[in-house]
LUMDO-937176 format. One record per residue (C-alpha): residue number from 1; residue in three letters; x, z, y. Coordinates in nm, 4 decimals, always signed. Layout:
N
+-----+------+----------+----------+----------+
!  nr ! rest !        u !        w !        v !
+-----+------+----------+----------+----------+
! NUM !  ala !        X !        Z !        Y !
...
+-----+------+----------+----------+----------+
// end
This chain:
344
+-----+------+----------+----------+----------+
!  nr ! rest !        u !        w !        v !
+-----+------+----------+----------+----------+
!   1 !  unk !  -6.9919 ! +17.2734 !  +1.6791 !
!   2 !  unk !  -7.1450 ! +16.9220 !  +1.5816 !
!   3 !  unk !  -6.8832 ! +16.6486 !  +1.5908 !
!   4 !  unk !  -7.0187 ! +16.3620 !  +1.8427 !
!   5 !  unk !  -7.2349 ! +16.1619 !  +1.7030 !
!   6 !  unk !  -7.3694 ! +15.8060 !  +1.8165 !
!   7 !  unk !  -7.7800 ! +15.7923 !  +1.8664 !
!   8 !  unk !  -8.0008 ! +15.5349 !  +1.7242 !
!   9 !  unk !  -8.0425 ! +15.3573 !  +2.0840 !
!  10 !  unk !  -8.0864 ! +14.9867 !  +2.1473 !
!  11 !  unk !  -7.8453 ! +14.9424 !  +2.3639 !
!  12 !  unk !  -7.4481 ! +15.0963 !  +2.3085 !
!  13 !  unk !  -7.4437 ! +15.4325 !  +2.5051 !
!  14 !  unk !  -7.2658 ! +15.7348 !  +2.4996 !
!  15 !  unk !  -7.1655 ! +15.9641 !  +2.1844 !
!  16 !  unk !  -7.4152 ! +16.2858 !  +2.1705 !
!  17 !  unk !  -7.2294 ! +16.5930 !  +2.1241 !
!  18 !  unk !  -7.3620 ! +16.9317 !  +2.0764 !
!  19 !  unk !  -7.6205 ! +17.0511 !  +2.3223 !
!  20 !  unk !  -7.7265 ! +16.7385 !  +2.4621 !
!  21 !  unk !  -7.9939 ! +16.5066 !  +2.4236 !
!  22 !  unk !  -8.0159 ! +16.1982 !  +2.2505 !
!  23 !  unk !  -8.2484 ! +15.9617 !  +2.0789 !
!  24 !  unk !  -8.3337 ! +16.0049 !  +1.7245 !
!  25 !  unk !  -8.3779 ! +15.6993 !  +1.4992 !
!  26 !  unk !  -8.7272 ! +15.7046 !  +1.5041 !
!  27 !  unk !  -8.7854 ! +15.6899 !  +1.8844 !
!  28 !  unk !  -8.8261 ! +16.0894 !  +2.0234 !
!  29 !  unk !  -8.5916 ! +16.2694 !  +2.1998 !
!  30 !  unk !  -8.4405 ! +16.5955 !  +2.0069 !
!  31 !  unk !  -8.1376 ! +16.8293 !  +2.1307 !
!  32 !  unk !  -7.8351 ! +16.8217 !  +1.8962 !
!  33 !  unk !  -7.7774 ! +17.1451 !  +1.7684 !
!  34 !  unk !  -8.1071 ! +17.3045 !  +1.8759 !
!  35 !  unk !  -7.9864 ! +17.5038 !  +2.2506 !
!  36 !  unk !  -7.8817 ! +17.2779 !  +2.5107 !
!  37 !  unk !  -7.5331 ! +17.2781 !  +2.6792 !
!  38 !  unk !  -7.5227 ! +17.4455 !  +3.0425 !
!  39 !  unk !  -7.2800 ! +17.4734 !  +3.2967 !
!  40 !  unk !  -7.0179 ! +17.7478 !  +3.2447 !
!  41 !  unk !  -7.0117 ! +17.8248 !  +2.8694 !
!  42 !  unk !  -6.7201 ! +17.7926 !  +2.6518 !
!  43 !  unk !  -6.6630 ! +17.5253 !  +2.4500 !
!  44 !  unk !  -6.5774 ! +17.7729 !  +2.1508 !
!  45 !  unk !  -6.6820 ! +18.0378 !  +2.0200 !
!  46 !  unk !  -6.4222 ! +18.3319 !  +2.1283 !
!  47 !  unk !  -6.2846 ! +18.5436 !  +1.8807 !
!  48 !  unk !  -6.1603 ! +18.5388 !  +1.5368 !
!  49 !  unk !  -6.3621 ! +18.5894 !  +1.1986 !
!  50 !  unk !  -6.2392 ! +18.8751 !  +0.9580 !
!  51 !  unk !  -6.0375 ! +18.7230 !  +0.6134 !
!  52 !  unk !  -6.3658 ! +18.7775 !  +0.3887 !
!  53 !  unk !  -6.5243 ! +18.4635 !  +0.5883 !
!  54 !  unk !  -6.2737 ! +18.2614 !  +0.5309 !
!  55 !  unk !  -6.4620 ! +17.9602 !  +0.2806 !
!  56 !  unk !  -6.2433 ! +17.6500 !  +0.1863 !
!  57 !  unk !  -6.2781 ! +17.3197 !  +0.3465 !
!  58 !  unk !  -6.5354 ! +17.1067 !  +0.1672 !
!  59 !  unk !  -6.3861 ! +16.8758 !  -0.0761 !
!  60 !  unk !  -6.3719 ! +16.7679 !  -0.4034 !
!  61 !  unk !  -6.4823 ! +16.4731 !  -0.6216 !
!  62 !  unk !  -6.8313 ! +16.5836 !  -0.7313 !
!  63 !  unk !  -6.8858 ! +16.7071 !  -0.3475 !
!  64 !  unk !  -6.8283 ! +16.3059 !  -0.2459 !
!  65 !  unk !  -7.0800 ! +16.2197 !  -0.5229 !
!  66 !  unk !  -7.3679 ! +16.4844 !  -0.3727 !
!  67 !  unk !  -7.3278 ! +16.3416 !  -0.0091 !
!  68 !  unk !  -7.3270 ! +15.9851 !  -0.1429 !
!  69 !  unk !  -7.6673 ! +16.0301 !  -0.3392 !
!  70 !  unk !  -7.7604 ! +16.2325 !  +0.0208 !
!  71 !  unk !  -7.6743 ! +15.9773 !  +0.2112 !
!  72 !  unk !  -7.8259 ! +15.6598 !  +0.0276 !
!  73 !  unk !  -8.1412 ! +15.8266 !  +0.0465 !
!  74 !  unk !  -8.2279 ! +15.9024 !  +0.3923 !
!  75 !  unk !  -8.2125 ! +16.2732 !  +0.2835 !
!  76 !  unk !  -8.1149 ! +16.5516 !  +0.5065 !
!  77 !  unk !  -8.0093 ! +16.8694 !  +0.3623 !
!  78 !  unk !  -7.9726 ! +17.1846 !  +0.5261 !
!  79 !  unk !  -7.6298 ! +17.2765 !  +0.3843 !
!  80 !  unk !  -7.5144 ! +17.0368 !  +0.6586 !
!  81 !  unk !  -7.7808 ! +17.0532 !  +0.9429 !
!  82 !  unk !  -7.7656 ! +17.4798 !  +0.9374 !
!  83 !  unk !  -7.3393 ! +17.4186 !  +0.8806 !
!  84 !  unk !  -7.3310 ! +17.6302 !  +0.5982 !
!  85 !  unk !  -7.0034 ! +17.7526 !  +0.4806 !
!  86 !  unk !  -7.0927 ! +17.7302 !  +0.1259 !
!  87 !  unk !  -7.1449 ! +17.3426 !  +0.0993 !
!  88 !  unk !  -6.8226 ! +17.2883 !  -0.0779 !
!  89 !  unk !  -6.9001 ! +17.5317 !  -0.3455 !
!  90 !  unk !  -7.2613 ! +17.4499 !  -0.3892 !
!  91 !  unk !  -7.2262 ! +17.0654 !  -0.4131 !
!  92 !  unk !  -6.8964 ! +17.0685 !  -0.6093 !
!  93 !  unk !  -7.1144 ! +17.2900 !  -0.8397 !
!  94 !  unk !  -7.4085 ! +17.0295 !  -0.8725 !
!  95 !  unk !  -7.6550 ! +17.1806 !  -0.6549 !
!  96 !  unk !  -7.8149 ! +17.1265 !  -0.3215 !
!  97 !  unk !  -8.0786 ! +17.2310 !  -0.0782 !
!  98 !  unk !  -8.2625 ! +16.9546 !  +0.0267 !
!  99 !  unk !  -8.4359 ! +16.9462 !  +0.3833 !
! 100 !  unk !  -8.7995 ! +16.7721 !  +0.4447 !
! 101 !  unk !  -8.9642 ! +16.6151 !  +0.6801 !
! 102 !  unk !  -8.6278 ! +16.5155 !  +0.9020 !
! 103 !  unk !  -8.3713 ! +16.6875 !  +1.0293 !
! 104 !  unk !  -8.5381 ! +16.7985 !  +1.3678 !
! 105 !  unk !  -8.7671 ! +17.1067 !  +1.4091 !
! 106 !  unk !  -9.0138 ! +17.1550 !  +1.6494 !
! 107 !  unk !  -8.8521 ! +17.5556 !  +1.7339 !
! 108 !  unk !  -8.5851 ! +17.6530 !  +1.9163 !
! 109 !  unk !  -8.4517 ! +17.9784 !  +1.7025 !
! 110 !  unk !  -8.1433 ! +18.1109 !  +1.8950 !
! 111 !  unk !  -7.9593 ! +18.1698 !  +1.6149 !
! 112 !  unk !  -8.0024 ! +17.8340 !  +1.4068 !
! 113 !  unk !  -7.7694 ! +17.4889 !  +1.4662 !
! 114 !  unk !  -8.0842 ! +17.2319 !  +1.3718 !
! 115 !  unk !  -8.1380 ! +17.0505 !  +1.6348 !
! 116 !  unk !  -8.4972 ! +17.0687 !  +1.8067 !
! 117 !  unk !  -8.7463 ! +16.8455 !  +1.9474 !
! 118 !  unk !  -9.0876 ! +16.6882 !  +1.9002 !
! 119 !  unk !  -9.1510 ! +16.4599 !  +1.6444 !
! 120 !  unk !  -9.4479 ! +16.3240 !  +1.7731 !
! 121 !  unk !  -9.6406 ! +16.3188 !  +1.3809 !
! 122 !  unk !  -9.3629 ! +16.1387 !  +1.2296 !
! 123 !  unk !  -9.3067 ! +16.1524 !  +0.8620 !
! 124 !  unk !  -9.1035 ! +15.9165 !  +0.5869 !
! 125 !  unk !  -9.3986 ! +15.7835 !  +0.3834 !
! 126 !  unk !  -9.1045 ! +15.7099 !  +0.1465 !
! 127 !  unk !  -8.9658 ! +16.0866 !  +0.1549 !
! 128 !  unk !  -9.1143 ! +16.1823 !  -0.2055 !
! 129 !  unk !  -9.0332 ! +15.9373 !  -0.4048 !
! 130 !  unk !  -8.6238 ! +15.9461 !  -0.2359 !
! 131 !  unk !  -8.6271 ! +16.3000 !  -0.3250 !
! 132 !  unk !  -8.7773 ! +16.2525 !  -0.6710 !
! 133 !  unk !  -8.4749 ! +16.0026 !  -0.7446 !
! 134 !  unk !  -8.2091 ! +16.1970 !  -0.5758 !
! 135 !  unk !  -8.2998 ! +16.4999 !  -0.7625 !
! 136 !  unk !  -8.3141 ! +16.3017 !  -1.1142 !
! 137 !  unk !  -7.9955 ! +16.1064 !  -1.0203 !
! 138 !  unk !  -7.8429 ! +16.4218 !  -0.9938 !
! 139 !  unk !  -7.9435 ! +16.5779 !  -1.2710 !
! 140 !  unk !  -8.0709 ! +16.8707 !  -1.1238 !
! 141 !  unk !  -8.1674 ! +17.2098 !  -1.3727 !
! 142 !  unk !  -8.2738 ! +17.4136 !  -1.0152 !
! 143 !  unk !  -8.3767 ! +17.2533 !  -0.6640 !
! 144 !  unk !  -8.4448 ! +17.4302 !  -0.3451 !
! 145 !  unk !  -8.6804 ! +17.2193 !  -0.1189 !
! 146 !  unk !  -8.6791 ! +17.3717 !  +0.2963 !
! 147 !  unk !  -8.7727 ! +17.1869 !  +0.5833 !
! 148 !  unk !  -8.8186 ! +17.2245 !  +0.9802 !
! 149 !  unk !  -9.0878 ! +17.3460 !  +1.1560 !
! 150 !  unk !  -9.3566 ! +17.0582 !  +1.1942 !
! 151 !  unk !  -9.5923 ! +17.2424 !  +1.4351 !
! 152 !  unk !  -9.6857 ! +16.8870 !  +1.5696 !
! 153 !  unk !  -9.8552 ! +16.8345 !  +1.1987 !
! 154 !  unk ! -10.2553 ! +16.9390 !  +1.1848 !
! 155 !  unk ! -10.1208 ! +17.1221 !  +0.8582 !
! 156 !  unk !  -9.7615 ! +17.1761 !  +0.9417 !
! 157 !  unk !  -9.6360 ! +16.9299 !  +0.6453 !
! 158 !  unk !  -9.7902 ! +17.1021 !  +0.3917 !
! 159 !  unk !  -9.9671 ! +16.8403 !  +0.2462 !
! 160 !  unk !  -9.6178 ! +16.6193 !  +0.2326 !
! 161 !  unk !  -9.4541 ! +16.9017 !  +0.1433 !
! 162 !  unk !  -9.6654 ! +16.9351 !  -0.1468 !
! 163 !  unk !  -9.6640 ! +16.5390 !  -0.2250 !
! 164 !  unk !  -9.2424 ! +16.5927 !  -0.2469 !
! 165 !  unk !  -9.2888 ! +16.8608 !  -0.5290 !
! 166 !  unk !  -9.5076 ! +16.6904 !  -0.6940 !
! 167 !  unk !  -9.3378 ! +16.3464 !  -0.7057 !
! 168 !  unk !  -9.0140 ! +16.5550 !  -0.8422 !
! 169 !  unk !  -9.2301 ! +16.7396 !  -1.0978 !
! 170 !  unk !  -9.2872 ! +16.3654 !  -1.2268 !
! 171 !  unk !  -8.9468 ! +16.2519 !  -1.2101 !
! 172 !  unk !  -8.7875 ! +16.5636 !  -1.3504 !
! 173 !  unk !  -9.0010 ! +16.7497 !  -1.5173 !
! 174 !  unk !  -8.7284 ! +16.9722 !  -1.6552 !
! 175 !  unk !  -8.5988 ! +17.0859 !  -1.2961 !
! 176 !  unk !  -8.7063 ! +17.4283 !  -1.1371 !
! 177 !  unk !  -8.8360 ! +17.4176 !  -0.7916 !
! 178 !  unk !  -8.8271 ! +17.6605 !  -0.5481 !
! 179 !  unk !  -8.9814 ! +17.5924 !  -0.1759 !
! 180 !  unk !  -8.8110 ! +17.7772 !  +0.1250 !
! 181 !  unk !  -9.0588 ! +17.6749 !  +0.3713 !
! 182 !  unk !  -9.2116 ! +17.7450 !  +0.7099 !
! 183 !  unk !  -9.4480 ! +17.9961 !  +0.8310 !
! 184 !  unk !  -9.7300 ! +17.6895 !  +0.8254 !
! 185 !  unk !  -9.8429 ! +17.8948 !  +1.1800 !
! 186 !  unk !  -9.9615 ! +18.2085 !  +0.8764 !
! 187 !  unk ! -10.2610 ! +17.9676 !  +0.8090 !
! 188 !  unk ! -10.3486 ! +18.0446 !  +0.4625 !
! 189 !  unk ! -10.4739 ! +17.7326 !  +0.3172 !
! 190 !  unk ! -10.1113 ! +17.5511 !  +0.4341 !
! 191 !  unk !  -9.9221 ! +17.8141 !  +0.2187 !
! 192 !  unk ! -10.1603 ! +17.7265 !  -0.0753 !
! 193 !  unk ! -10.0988 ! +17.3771 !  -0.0749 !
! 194 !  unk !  -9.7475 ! +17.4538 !  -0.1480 !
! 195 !  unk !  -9.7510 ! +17.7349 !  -0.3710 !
! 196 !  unk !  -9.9784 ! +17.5521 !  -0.5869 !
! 197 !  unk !  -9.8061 ! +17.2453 !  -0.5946 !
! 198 !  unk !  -9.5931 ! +17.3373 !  -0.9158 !
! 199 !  unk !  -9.3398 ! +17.5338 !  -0.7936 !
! 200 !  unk !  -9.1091 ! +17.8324 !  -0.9137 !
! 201 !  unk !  -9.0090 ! +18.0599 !  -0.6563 !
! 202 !  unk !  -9.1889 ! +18.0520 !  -0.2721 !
! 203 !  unk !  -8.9550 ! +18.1868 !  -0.0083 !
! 204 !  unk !  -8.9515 ! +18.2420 !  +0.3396 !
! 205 !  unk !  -8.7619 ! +18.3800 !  +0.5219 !
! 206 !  unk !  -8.7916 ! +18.6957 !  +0.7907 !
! 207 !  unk !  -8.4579 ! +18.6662 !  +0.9559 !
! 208 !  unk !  -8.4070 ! +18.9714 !  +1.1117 !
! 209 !  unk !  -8.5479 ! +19.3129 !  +1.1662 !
! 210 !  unk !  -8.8695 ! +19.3526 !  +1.4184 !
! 211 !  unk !  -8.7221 ! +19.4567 !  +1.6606 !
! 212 !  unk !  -8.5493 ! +19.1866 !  +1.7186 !
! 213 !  unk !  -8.7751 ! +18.9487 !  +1.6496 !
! 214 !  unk !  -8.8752 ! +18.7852 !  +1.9385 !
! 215 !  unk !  -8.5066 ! +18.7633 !  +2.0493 !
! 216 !  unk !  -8.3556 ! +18.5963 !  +1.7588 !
! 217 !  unk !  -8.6761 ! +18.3580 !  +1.6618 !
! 218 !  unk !  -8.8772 ! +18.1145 !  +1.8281 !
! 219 !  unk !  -9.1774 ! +18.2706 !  +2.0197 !
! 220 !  unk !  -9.3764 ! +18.0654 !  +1.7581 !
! 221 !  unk !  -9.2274 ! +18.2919 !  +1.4415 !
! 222 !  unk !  -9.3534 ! +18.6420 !  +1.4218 !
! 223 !  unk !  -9.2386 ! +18.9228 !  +1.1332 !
! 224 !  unk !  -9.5277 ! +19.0233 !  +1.1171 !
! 225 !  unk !  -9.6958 ! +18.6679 !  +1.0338 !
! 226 !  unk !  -9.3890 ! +18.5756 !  +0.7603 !
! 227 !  unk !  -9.4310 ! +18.8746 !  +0.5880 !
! 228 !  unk !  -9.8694 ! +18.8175 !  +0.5538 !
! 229 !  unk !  -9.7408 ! +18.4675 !  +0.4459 !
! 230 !  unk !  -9.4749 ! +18.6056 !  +0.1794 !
! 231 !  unk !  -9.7970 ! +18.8245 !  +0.1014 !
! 232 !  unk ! -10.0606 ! +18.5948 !  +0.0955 !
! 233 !  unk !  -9.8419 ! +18.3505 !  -0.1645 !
! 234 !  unk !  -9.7740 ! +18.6424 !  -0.4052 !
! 235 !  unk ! -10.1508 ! +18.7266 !  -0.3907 !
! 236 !  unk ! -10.2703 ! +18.3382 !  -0.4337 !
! 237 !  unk ! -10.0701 ! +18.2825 !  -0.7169 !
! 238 !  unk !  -9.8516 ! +18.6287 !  -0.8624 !
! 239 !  unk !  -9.6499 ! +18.4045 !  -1.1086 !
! 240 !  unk !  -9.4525 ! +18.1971 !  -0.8859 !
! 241 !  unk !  -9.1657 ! +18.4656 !  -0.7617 !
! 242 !  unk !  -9.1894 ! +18.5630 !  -0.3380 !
! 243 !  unk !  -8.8579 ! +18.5441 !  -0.1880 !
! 244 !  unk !  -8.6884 ! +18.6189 !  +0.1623 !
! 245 !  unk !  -8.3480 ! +18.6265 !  +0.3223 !
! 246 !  unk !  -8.1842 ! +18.8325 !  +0.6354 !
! 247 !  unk !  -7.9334 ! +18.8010 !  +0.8227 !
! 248 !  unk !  -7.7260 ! +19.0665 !  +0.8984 !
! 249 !  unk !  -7.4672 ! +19.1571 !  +1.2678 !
! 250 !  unk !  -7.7243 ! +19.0560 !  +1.5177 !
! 251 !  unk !  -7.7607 ! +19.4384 !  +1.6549 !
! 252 !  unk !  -8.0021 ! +19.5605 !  +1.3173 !
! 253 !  unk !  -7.9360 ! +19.9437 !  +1.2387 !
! 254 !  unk !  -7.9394 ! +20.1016 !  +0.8496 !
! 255 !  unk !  -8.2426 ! +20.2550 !  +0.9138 !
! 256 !  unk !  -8.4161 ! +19.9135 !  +1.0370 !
! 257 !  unk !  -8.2384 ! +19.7513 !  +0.7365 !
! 258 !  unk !  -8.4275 ! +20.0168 !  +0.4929 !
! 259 !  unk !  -8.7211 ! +19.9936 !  +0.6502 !
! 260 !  unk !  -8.7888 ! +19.5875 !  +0.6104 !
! 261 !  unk !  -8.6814 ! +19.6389 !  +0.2282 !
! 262 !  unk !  -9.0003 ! +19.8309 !  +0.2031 !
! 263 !  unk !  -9.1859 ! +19.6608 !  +0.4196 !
! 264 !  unk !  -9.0957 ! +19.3701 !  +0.2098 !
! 265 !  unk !  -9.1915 ! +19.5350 !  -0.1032 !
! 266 !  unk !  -9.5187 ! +19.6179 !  -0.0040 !
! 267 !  unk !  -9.6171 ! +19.2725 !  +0.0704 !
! 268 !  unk !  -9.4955 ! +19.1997 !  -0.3118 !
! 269 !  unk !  -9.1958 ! +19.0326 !  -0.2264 !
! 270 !  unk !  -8.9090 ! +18.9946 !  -0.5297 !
! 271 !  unk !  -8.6288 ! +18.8640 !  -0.4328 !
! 272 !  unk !  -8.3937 ! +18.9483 !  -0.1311 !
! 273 !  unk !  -8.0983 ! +18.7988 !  -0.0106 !
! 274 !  unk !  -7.8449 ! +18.9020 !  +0.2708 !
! 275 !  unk !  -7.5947 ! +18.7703 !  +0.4574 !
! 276 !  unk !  -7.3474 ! +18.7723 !  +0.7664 !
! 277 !  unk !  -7.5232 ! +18.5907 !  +1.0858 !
! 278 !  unk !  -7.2263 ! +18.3422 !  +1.1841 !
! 279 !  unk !  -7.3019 ! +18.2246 !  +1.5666 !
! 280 !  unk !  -7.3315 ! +17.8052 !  +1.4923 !
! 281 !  unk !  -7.2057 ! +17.7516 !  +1.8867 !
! 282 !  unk !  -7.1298 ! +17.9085 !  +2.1531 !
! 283 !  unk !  -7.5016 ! +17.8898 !  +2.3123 !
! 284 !  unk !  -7.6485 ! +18.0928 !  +2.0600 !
! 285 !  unk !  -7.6467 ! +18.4254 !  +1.9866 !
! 286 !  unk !  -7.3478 ! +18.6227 !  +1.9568 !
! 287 !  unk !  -7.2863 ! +18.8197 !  +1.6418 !
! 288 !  unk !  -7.3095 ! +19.1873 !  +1.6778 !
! 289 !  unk !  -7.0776 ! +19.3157 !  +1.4470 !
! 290 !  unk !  -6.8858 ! +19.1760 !  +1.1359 !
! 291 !  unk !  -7.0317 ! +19.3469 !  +0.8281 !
! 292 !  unk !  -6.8208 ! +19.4384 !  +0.5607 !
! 293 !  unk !  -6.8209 ! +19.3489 !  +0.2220 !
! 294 !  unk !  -6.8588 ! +19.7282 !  +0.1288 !
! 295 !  unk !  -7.1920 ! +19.7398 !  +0.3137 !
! 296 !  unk !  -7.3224 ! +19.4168 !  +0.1778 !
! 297 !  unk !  -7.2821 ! +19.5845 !  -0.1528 !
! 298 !  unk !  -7.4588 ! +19.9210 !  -0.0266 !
! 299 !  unk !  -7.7644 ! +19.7220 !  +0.1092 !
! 300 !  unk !  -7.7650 ! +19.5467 !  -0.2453 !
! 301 !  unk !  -7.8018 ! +19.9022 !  -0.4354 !
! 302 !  unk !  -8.0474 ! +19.9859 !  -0.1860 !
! 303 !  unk !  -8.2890 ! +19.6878 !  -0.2224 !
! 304 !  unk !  -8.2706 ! +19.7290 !  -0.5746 !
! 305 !  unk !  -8.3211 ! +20.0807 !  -0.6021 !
! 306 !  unk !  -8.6382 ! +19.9824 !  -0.4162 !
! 307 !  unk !  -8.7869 ! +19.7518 !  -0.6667 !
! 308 !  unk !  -8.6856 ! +19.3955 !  -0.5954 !
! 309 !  unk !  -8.5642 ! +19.1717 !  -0.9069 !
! 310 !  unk !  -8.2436 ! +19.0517 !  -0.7161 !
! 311 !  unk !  -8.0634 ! +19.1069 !  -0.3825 !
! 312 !  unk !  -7.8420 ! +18.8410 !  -0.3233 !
! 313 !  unk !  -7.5799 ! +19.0348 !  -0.0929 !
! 314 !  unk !  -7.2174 ! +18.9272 !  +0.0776 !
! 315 !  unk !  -7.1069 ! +18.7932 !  +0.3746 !
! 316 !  unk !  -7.1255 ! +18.4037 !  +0.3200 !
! 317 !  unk !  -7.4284 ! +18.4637 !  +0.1520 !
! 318 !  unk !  -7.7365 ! +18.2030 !  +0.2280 !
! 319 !  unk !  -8.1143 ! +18.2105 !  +0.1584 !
! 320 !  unk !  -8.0545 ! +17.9057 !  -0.1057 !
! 321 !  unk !  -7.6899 ! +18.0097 !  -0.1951 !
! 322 !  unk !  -7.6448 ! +17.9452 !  -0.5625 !
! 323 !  unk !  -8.0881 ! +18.0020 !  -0.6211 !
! 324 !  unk !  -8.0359 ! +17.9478 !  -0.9700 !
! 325 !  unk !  -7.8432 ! +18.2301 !  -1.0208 !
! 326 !  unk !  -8.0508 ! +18.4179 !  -0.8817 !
! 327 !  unk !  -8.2440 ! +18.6127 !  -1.1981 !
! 328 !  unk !  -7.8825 ! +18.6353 !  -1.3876 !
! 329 !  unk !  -7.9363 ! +19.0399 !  -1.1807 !
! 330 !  unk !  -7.5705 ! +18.9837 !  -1.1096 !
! 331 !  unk !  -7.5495 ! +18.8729 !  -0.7529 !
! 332 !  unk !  -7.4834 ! +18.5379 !  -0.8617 !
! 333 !  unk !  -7.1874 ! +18.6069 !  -0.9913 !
! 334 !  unk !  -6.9850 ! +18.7157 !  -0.6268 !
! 335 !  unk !  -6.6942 ! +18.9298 !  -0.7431 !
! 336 !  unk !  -6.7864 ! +19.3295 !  -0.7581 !
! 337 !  unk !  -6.6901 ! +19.5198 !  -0.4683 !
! 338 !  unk !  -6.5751 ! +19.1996 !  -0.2625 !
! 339 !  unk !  -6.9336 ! +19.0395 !  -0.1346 !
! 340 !  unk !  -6.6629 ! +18.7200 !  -0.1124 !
! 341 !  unk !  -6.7388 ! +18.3834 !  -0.2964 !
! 342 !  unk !  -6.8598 ! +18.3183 !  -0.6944 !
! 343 !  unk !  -6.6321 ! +18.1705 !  -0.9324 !
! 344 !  unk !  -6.7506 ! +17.8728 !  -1.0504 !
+-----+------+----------+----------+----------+
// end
């Protein structure tokens, strides 16, 4: 869970912790960690986590100098807002994923730790130009740009989407972009603002399986409507690469498994990644089962038998984990046989 935190109130009050309201800096109310806190559940998550999860603390020198530049900027990045296990690795290694538009998304997906609310049209006029210098000052060769859900926007932040690209385009021209974005409600013209805004590799993600859709995502989200975005971007423009990630131990069979891989395919999409759902609190979802590192590494051969360029597959796995890597076709380097962490 989310250490306390103090809001941006006023007055002094009382330290939000996660699952409770507070007040954001800009004035709207948002619920830390995304599900609020009821009576009756644990404060932890029960049970242990099988030795292949196991990631190191975060540390390191370079790791300081990524959440300095981070922080000096007003930027929010999802390896800390989604409490991804690999942010050690990744930022020690040079890289980040940087997250748009704030740090509070208008959906309440019951398996993700950002925490939710309404921002009420807000946006950070001075958002492109801090992520054009963070991304130079870091001397970025490969960027992933995501955001939250902005369903209060007309356009869903395309447009400033967009605007971010472009302004790092200008300040880097060397570095590779690829967008992880949101569905943009599966209106068309949204996804073509991005996609044609000078960008690599367009990738959203489908989550889960359909069946279990409408448990795991916000009633907003549909699998059907990601996967006519993922098709509509590889039809608008077929150079820039389609991408997607799953995540795997929410109750998904093999056959369900197989049968998005194709699904997948025949919207066009390329790349594939797949990981081990890890439950953020203990008001989310539960995981399922723990898959193993010999399955991740099934499901790879599988996706690639299929057709896509690269399957990203292990347990700490992430839809941005080590992106750059991603057309090396050796799943970024994760040791064979192990699905555990890349050498760096």
């Amino acid at each position: 869970m989310s250490e306390p935190e103090s809001c941006a109130c006023a007055e002094p009050c009382a330290p939000v912790v996660s699952g409770e309201k507070y007040r954001t800096p800009q004035g709207f109310h948002a619920i830390r960690d995304g599900i609020k806190r009821t009576a009756g559940q644990p404060a932890r998550v029960p049970g242990g986590k099988p030795r292949w999860l196991r990631a190191p603390l975060p540390a390191g020198q370079r790791f300081e100098s990524v959440r300095a530049i981070v922080r000096e900027h007003r930027l929010s990045t999802v390896c800390e807002e989604a409490h991804c296990p690999n942010i050690g690795e990744c930022w020690n290694a040079g890289t980040a994923t940087l997250m748009l538009m704030g740090s509070v998304c208008t959906r309440a997906c019951r398996f993700c730790a950002v925490d939710t609310g309404n921002p009420r049209g807000w946006l950070d006029a001075e958002e492109p130009a801090n992520a054009a210098r963070t991304v130079a000052l870091m001397k970025l060769s490969y960027v992933v740009l995501t955001s939250v859900n902005r369903d209060d926007l007309a356009d869903g932040g395309a447009a400033h989407f967009a605007a971010c690209v472009r302004a790092i385009r200008a300040a880097a021209p060397a570095t590779v972009i690829e967008a992880l974005t949101p569905d943009f409600a599966g209106v068309e013209a949204d996804v073509a603002t991005v996609v044609d805004s000078g960008i690599a590799v367009f990738a959203q993600n489908l989550e889960t399986v359909a069946r279990l859709t409408h448990e795991v995502r916000d009633a907003r989200a549909g699998y059907g409507q990601t996967l006519a975005v993922l098709a509509h971007a590889q039809r608008h423009r077929p150079e820039v690469l389609t991408k997607t990630g799953l995540m795997l131990g929410l109750g998904e069979t093999d056959a369900e498994i197989l049968t998005t891989m194709d699904e997948l395919r025949a919207a066009g999409v390329e790349l594939l990644t797949l990981g081990q759902y890890l439950r953020p609190t203990a008001r989310h979802l539960p995981v399922e089962r723990w898959v193993t590192p010999e399955e991740f590494a099934r499901y790879r051969d599988a996706a690639l038998a299929r057709g896509f360029l690269e399957c990203v597959a292990g347990p700490l796995v992430r839809s941005s984990y080590r992106a750059e890597r991603a057309l090396e076709r050796n799943n970024c380097g994760l040791p064979a046989g192990t699905g555990g962490q890349a050498t760096v």
